[in-house]
N, CA, C and O atoms as CSV, one atom per row, in Angstrom:
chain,resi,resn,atom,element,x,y,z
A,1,UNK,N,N,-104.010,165.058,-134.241
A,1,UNK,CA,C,-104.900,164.125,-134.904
A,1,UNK,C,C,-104.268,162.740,-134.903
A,1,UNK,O,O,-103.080,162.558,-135.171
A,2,UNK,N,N,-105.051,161.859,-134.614
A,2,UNK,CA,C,-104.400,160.656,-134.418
A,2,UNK,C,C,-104.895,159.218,-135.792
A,2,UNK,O,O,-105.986,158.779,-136.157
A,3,UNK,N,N,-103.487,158.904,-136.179
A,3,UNK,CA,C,-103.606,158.344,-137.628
A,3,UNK,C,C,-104.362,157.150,-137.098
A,3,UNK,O,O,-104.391,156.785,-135.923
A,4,UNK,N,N,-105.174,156.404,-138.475
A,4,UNK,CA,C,-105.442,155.517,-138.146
A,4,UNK,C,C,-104.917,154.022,-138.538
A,4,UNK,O,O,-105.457,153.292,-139.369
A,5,UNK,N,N,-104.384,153.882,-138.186
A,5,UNK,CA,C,-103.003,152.590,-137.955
A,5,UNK,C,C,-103.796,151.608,-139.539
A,5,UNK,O,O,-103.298,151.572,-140.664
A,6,UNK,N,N,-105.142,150.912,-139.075
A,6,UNK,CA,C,-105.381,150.102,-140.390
A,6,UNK,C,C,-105.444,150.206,-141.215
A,6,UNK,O,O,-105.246,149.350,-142.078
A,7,UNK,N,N,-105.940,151.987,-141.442
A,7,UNK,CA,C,-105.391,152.204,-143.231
A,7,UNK,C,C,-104.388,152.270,-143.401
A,7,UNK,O,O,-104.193,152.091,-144.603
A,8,UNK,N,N,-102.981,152.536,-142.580
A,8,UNK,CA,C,-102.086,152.741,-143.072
A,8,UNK,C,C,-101.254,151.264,-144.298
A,8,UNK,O,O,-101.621,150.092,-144.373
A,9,UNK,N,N,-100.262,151.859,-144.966
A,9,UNK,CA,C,-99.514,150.544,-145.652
A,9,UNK,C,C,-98.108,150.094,-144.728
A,9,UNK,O,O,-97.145,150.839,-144.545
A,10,UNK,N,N,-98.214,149.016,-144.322
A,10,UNK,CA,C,-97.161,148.346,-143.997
A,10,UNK,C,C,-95.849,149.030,-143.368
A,10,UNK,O,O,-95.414,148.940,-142.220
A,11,UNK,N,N,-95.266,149.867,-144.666
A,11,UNK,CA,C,-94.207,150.769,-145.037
A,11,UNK,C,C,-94.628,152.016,-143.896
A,11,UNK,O,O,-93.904,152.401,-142.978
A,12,UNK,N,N,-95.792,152.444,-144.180
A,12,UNK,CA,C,-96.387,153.478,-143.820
A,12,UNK,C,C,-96.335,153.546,-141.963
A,12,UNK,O,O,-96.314,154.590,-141.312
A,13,UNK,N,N,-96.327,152.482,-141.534
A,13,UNK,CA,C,-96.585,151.761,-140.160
A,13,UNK,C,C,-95.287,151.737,-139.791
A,13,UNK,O,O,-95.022,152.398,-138.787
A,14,UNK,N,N,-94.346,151.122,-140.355
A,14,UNK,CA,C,-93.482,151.059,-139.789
A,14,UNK,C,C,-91.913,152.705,-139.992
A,14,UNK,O,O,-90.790,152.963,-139.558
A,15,UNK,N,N,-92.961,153.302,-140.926
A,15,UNK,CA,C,-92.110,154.587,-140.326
A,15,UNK,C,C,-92.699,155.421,-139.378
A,15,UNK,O,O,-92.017,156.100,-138.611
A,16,UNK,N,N,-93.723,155.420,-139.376
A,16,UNK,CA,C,-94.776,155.645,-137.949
A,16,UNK,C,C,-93.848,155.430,-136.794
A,16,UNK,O,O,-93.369,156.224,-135.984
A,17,UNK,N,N,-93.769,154.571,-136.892
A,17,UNK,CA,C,-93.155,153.581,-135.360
A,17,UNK,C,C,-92.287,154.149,-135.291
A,17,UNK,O,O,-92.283,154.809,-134.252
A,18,UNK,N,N,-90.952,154.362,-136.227
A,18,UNK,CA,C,-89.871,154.649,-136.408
A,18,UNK,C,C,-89.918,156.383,-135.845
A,18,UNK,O,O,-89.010,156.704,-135.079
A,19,UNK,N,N,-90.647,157.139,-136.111
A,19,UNK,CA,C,-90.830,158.226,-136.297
A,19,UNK,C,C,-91.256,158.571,-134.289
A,19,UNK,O,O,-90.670,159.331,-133.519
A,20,UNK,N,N,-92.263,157.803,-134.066
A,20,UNK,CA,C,-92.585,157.885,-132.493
A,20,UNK,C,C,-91.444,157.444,-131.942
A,20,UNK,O,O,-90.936,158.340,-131.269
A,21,UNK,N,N,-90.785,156.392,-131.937
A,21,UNK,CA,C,-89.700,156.044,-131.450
A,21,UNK,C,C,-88.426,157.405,-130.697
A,21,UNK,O,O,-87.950,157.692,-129.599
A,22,UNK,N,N,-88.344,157.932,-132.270
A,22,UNK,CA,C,-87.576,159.004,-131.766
A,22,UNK,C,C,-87.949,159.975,-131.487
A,22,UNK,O,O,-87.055,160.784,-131.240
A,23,UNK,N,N,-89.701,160.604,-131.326
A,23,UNK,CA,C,-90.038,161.363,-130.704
A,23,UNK,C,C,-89.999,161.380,-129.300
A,23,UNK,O,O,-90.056,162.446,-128.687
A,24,UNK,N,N,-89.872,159.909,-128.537
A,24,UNK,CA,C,-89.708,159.321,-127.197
A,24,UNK,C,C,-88.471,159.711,-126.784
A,24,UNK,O,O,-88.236,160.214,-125.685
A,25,UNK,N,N,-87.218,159.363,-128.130
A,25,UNK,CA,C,-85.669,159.385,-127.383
A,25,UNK,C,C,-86.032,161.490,-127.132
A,25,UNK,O,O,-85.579,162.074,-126.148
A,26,UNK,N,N,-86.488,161.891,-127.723
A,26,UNK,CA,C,-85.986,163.175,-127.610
A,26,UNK,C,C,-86.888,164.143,-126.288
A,26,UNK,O,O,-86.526,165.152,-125.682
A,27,UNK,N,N,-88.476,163.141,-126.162
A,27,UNK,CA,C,-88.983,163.533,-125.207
A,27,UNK,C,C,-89.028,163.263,-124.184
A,27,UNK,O,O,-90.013,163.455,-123.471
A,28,UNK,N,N,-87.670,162.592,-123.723
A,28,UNK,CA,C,-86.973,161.849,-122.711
A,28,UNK,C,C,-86.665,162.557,-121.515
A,28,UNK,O,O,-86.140,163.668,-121.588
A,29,UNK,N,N,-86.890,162.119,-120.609
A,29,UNK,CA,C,-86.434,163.702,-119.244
A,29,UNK,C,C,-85.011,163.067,-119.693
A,29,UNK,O,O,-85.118,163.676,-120.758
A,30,UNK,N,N,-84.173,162.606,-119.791
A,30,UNK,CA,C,-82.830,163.456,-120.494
A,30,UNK,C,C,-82.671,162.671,-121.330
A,30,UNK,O,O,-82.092,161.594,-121.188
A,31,UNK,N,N,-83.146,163.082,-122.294
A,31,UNK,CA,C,-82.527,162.903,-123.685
A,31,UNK,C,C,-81.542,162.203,-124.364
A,31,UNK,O,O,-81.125,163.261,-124.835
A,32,UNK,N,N,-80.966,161.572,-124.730
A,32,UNK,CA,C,-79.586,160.466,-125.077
A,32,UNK,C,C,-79.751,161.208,-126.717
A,32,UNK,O,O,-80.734,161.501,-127.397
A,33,UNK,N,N,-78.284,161.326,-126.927
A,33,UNK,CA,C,-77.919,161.563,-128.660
A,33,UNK,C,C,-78.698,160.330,-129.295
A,33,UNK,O,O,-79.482,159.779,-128.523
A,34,UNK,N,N,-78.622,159.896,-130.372
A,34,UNK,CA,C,-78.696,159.402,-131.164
A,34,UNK,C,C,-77.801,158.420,-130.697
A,34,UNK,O,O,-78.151,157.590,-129.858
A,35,UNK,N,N,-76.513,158.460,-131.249
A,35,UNK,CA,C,-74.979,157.625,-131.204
A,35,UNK,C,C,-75.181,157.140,-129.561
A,35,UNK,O,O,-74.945,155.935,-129.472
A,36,UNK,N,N,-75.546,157.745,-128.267
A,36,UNK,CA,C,-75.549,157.345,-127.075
A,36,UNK,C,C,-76.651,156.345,-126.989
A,36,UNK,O,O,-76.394,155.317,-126.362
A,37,UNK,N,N,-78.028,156.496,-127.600
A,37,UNK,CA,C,-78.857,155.821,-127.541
A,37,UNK,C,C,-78.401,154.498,-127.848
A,37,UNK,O,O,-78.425,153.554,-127.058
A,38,UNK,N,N,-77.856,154.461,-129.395
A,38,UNK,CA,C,-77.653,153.093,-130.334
A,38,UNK,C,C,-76.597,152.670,-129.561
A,38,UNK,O,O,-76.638,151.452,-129.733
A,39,UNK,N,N,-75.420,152.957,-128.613
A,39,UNK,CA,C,-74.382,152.562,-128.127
A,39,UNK,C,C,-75.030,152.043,-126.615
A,39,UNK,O,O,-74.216,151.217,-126.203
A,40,UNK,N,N,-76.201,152.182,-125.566
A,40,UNK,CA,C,-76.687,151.451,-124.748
A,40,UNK,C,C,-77.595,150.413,-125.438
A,40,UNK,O,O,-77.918,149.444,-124.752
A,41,UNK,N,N,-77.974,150.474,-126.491
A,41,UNK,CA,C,-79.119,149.787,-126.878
A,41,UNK,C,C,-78.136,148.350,-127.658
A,41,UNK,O,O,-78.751,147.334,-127.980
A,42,UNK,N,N,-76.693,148.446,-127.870
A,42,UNK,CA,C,-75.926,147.680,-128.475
A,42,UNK,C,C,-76.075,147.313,-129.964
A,42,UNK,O,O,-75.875,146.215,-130.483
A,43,UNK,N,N,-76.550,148.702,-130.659
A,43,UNK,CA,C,-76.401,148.595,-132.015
A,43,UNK,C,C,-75.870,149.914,-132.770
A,43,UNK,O,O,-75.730,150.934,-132.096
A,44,UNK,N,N,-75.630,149.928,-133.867
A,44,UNK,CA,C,-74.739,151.208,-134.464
A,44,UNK,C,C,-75.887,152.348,-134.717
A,44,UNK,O,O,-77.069,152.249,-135.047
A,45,UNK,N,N,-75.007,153.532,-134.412
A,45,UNK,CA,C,-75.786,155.084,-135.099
A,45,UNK,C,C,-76.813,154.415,-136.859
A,45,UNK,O,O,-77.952,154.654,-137.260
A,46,UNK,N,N,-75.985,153.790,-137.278
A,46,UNK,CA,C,-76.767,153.609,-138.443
A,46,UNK,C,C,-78.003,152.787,-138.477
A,46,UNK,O,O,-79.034,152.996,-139.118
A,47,UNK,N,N,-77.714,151.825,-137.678
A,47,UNK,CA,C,-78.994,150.960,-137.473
A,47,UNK,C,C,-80.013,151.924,-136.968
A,47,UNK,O,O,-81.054,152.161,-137.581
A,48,UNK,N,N,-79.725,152.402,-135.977
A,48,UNK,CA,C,-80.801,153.195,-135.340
A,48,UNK,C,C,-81.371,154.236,-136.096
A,48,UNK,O,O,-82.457,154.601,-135.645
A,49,UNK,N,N,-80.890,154.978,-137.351
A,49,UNK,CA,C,-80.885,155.688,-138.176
A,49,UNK,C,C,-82.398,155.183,-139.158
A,49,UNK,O,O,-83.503,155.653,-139.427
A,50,UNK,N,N,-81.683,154.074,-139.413
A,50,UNK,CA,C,-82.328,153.124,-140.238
A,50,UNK,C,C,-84.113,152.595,-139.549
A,50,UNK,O,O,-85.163,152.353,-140.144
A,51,UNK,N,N,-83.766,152.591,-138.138
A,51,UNK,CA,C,-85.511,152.306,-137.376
A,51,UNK,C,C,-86.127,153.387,-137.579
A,51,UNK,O,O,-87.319,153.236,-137.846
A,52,UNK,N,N,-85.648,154.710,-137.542
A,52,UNK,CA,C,-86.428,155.787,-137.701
A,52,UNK,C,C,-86.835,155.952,-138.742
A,52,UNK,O,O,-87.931,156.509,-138.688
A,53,UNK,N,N,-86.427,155.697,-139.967
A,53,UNK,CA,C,-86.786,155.408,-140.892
A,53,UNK,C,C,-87.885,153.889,-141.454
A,53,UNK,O,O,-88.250,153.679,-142.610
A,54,UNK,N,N,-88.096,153.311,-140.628
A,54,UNK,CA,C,-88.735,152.265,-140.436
A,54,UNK,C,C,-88.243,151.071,-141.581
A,54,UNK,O,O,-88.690,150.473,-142.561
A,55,UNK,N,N,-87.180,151.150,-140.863
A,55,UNK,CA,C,-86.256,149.604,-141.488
A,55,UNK,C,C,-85.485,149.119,-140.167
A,55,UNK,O,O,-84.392,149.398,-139.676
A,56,UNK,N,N,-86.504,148.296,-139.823
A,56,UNK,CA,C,-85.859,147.665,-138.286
A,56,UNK,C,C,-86.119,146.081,-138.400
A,56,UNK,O,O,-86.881,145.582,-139.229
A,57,UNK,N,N,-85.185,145.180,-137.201
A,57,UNK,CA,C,-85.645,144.240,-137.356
A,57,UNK,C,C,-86.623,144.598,-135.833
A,57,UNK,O,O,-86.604,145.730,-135.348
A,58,UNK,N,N,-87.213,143.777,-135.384
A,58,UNK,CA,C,-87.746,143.067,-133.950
A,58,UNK,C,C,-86.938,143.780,-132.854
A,58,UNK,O,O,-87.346,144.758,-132.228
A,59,UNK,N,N,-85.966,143.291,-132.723
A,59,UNK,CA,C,-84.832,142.596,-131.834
A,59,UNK,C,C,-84.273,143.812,-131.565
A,59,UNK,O,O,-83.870,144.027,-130.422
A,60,UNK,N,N,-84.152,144.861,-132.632
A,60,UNK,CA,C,-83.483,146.291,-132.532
A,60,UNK,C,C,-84.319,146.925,-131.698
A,60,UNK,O,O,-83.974,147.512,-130.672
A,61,UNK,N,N,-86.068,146.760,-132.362
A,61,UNK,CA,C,-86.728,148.020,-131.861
A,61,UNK,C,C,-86.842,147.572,-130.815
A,61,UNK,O,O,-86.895,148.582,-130.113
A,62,UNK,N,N,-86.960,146.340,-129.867
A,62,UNK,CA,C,-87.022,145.840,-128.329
A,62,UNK,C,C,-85.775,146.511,-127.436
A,62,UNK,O,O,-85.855,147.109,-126.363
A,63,UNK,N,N,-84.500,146.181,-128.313
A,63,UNK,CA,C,-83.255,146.622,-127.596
A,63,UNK,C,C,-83.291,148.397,-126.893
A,63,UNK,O,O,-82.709,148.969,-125.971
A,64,UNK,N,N,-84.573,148.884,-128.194
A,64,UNK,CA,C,-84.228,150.500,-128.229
A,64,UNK,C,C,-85.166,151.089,-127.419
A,64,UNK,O,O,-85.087,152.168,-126.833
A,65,UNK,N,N,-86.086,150.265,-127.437
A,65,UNK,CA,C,-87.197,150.571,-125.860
A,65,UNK,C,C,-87.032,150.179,-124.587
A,65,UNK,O,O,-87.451,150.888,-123.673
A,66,UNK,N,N,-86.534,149.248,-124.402
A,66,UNK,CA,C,-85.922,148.980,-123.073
A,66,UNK,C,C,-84.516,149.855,-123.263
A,66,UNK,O,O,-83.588,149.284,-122.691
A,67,UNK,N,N,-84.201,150.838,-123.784
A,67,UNK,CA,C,-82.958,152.105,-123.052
A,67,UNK,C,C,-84.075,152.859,-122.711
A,67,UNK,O,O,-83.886,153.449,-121.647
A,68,UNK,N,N,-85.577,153.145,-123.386
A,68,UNK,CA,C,-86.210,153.986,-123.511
A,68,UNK,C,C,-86.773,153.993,-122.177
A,68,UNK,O,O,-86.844,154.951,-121.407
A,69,UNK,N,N,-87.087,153.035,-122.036
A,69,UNK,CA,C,-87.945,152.519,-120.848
A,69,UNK,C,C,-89.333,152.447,-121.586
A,69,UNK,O,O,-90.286,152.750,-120.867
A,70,UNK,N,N,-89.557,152.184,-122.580
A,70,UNK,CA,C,-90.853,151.947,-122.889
A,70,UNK,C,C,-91.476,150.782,-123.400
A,70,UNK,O,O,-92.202,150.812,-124.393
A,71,UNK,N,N,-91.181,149.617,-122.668
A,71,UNK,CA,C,-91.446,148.205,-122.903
A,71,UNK,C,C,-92.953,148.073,-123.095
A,71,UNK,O,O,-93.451,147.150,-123.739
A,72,UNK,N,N,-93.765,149.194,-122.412
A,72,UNK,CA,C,-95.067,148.846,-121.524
A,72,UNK,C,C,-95.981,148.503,-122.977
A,72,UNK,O,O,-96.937,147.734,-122.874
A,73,UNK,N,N,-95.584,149.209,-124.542
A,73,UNK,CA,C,-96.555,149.405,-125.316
A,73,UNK,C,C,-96.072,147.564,-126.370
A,73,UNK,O,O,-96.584,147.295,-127.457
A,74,UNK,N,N,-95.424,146.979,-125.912
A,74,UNK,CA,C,-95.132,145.918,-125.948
A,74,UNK,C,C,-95.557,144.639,-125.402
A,74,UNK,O,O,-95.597,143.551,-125.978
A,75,UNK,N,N,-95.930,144.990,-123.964
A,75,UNK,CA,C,-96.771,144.359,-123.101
A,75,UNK,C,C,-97.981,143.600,-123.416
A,75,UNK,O,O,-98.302,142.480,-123.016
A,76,UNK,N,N,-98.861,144.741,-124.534
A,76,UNK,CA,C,-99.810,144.734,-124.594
A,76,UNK,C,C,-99.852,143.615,-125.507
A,76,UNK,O,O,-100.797,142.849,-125.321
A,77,UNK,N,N,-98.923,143.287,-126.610
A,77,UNK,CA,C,-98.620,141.837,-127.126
A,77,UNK,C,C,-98.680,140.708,-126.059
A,77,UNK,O,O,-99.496,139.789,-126.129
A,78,UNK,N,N,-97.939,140.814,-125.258
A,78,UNK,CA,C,-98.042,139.511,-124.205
A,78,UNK,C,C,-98.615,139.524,-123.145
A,78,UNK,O,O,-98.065,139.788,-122.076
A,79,UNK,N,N,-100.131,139.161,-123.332
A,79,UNK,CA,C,-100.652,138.886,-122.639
A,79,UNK,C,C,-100.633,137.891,-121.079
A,79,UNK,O,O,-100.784,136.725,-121.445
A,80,UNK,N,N,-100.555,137.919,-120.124
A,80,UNK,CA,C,-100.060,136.795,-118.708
A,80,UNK,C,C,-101.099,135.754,-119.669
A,80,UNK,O,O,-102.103,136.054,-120.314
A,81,UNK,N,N,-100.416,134.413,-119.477
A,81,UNK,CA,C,-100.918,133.023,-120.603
A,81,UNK,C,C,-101.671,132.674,-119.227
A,81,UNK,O,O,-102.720,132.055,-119.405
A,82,UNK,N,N,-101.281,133.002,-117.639
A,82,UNK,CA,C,-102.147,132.213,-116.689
A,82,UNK,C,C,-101.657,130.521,-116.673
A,82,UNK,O,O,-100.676,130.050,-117.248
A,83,UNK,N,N,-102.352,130.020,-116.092
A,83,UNK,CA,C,-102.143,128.476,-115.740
A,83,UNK,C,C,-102.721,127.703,-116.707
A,83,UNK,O,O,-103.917,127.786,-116.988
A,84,UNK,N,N,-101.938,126.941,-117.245
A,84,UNK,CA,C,-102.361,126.052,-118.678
A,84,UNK,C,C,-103.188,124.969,-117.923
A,84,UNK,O,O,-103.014,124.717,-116.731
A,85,UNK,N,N,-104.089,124.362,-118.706
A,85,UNK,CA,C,-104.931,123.227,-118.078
A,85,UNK,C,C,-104.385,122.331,-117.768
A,85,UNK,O,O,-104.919,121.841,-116.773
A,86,UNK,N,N,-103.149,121.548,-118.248
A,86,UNK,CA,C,-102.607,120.608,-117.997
A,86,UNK,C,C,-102.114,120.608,-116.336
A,86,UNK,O,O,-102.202,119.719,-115.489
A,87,UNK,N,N,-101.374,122.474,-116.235
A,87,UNK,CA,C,-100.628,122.336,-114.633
A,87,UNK,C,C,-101.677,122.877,-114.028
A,87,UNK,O,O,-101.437,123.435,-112.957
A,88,UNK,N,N,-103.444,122.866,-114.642
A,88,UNK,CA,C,-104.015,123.097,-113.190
A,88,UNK,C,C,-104.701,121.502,-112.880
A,88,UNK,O,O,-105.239,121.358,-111.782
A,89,UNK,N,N,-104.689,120.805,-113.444
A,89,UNK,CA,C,-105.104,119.334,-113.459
A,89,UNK,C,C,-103.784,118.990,-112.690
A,89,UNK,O,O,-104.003,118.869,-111.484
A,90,UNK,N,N,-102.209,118.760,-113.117
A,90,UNK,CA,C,-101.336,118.602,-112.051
A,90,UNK,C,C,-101.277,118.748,-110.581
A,90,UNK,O,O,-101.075,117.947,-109.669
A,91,UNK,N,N,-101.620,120.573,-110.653
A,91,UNK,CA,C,-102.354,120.855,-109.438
A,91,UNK,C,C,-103.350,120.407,-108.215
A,91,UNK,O,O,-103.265,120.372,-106.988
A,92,UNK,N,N,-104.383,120.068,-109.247
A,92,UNK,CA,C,-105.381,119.745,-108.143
A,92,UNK,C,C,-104.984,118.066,-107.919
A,92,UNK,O,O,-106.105,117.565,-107.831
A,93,UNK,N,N,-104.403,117.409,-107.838
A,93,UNK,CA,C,-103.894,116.225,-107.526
A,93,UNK,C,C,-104.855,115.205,-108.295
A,93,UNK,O,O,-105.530,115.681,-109.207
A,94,UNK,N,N,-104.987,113.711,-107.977
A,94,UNK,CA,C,-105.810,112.832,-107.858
A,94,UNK,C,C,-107.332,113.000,-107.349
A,94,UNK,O,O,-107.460,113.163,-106.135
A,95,UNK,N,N,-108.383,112.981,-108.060
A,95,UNK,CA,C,-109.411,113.259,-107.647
A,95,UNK,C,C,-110.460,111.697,-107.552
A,95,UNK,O,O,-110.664,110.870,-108.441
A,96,UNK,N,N,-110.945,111.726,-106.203
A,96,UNK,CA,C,-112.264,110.893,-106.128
A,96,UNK,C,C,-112.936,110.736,-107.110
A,96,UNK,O,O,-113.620,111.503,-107.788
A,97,UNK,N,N,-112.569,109.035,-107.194
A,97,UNK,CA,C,-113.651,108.736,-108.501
A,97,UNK,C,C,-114.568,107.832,-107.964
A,97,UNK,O,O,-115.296,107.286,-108.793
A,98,UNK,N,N,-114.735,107.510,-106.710
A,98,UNK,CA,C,-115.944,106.815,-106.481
A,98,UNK,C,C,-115.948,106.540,-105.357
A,98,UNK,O,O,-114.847,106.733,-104.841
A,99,UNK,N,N,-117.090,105.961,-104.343
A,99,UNK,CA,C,-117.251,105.722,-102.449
A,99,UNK,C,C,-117.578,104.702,-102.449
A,99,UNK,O,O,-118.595,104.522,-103.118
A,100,UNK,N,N,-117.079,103.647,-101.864
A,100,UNK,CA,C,-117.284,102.694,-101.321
A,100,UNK,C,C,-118.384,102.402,-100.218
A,100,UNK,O,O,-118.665,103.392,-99.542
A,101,UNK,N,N,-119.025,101.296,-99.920
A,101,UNK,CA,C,-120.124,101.623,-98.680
A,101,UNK,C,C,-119.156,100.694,-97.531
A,101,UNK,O,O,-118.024,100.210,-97.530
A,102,UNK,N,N,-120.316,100.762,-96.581
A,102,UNK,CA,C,-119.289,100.239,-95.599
A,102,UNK,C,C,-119.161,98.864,-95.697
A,102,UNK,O,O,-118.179,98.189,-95.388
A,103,UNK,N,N,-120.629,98.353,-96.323
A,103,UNK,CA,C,-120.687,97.092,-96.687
A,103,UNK,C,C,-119.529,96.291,-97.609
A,103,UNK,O,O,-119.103,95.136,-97.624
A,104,UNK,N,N,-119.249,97.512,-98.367
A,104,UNK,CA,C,-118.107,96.815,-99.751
A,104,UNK,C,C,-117.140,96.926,-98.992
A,104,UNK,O,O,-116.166,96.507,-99.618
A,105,UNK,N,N,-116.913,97.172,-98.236
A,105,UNK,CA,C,-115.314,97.797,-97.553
A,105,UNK,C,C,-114.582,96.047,-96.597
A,105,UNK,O,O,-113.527,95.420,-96.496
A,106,UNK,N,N,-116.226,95.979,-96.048
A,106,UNK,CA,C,-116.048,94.700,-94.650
A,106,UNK,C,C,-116.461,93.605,-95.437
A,106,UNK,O,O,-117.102,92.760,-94.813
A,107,UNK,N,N,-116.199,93.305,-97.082
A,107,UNK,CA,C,-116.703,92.096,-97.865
A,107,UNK,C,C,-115.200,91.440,-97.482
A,107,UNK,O,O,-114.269,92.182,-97.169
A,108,UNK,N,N,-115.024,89.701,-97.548
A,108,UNK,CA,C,-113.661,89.473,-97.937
A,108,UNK,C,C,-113.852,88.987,-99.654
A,108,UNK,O,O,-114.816,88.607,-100.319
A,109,UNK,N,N,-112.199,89.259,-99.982
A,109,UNK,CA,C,-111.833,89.104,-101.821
A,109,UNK,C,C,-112.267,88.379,-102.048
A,109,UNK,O,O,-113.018,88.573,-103.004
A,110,UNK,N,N,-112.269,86.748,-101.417
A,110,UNK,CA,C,-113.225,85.647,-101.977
A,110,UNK,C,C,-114.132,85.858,-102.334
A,110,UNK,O,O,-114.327,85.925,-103.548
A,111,UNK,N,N,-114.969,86.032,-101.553
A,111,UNK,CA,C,-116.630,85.942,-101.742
A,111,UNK,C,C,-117.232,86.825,-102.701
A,111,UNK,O,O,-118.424,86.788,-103.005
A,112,UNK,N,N,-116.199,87.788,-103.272
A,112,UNK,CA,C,-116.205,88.507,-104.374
A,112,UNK,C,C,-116.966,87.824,-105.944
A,112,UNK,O,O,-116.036,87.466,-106.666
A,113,UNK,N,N,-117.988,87.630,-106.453
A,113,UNK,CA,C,-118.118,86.806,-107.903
A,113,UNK,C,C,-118.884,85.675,-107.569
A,113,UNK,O,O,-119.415,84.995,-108.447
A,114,UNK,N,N,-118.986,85.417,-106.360
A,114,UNK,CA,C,-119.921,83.917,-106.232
A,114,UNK,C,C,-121.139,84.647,-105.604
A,114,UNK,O,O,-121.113,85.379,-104.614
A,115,UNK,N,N,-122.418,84.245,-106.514
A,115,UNK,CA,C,-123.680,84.259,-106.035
A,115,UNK,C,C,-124.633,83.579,-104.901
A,115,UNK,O,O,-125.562,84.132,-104.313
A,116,UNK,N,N,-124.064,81.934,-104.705
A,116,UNK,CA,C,-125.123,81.054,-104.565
A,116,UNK,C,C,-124.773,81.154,-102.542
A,116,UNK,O,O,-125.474,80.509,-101.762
């Protein structure tokens, strides 16, 4: 049965997480201890102790999915941002803002402003 995340409380969510987390380390085609996990992931048995329990910062639970290999459910936060408007305007260079006729082209500068 699958919980439904928005009722849950806060607390509730983040031992969730904590709780899948280490259902991953253990359903691992090979498996890492605990202590092996937190020692590639570059934090202590206790910290890691402590995520399963859902007292993590950020930075831990990122460290502990990339040993996992499971960045992908992370992904889904960062969306590709694509090309910002500014560098697709950069892009498309200088654009035509107006045509000259052939007439305006073969005028000389003088004669530019005098009517008579």
């Amino acid at each position: 049965m699958k919980a439904n995340i928005y009722a849950m409380s806060d607390e509730a969510l983040a031992l969730e997480l904590g709780r899948r987390i280490e259902r991953r380390r253990l359903d691992s085609h090979s498996p890492l201890t605990q202590s092996e996990l937190a020692k590639q992931a570059g934090i202590s048995r206790s910290t890691y102790q402590n995520m399963i329990e859902g007292k993590a910062t950020l930075m831990n639970v990122i460290k502990v999915l990339r040993v996992l290999d499971a960045l992908e459910g992370v992904e889904s936060f960062l969306p590709d941002p694509g090309i910002s408007p500014v560098q697709l305007l950069k892009m498309r260079g200088k654009l035509r803002q107006r045509v000259k006729t052939v007439a305006e082209k073969s005028k000389p500068q003088a004669e530019e402003g005098l009517d008579w």
